[in-house]
N, C-alpha and C positions, 0 to 999 in steps of 0.2 A: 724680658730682653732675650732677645735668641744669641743662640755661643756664636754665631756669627759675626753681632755686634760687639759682643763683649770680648772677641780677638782683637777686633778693631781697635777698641778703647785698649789692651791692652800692648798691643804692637805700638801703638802713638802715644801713649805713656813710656814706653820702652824708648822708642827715640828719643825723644824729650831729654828724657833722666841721662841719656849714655853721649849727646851732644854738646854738651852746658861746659867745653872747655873755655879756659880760662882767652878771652877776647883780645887783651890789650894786657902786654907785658911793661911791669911795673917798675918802673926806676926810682927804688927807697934811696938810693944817692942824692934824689934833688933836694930832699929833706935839710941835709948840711949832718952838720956837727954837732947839735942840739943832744946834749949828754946832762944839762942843766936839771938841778931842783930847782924848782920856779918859787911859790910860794910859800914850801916848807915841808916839816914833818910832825904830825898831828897824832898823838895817841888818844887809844880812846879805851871803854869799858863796857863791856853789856853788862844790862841794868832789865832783872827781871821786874816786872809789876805792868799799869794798866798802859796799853799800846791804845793813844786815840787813832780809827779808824771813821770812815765819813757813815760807816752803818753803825757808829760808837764802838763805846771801849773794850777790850776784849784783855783776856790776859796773855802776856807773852815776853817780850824784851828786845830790848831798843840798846843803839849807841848810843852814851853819853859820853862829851869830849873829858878829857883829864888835862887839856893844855890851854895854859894861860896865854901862853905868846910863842910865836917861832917866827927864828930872823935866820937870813941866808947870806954867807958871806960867800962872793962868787969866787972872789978869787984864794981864798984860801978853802974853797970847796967845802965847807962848815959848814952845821945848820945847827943853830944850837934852841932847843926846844924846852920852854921851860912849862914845868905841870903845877897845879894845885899842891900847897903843901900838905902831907899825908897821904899822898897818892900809895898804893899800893901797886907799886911796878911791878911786881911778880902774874901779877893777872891783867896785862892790857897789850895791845895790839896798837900798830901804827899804818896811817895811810902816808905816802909820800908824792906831792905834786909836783911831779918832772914833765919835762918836753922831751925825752927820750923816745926810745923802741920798747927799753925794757928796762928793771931792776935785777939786780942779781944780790943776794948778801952775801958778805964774805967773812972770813974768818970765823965760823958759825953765827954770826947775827941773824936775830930772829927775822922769820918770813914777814913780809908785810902782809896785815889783812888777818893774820893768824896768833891767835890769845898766847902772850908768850911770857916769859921774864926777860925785863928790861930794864934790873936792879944793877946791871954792870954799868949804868948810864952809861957807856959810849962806844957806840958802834959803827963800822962799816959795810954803805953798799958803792955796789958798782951801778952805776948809770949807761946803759948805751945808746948811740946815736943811731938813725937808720943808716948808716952809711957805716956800720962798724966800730968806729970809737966809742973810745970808753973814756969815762972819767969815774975816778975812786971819791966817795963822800964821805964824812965823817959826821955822825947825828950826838951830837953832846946835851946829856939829859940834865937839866938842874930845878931845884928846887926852889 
């Protein structure tokens, strides 16, 4: 390939990458007010041993759930999450199902997603809406 082409291809790659601005400005307002847990809050554990893969089993480690049930009460913003008795809450991690923007924890409550202790059973996140609001949750752990 002569430098001649390969300026070519590199000047129209050049345009390409440095024109790609944002097309159509986005209204996260239309969303509403959606600050809600929908379905719950779910703890879970990783669990080293065989991970089945479709090329078979391999060693490594997988989530298993630690929760028996979780119910949402909306209007008193509660979700009260009940686990297996003997859980060891010092080693598990939580997914939380909201119609939000985002989660925030607050008053140091553990990150969701991230292996933490969660022997204080009861903690607070913040929920936000695309449109700014917020609502404060309360996740109540029982056995």
């Amino acid at each position: 390939m002569t430098i001649m082409k390969k300026l070519i291809i590199l000047f129209v790659l050049a345009v390409v990458a440095f024109s790609c601005d944002q097309r159509v400005d986005l209204d996260e307002g239309q969303w509403g007010t959606h600050a809600d847990v929908t379905s719950g809050i779910f703890l879970f554990q990783w669990k080293l041993g065989d991970v089945e893969l479709a090329e078979g089993d391999v060693e490594g480690a997988k989530r298993e759930s630690v929760t028996d049930d979780s119910s949402v009460d909306v209007e008193a913003l509660t979700v009260t999450t009940t686990v297996k008795a003997g859980t060891d809450l010092t080693k598990v991690a939580c997914y939380i199902y909201h119609d939000g923007e985002k989660v925030e924890p607050l008053n140091g409550a553990p990150v969701p997603g991230v292996i933490s202790d969660y022997s204080a059973k009861e903690f607070k996140y913040r929920v936000f809406s695309a449109d700014g609001k917020t609502k404060d949750w309360t996740l109540k752990i029982v056995e």
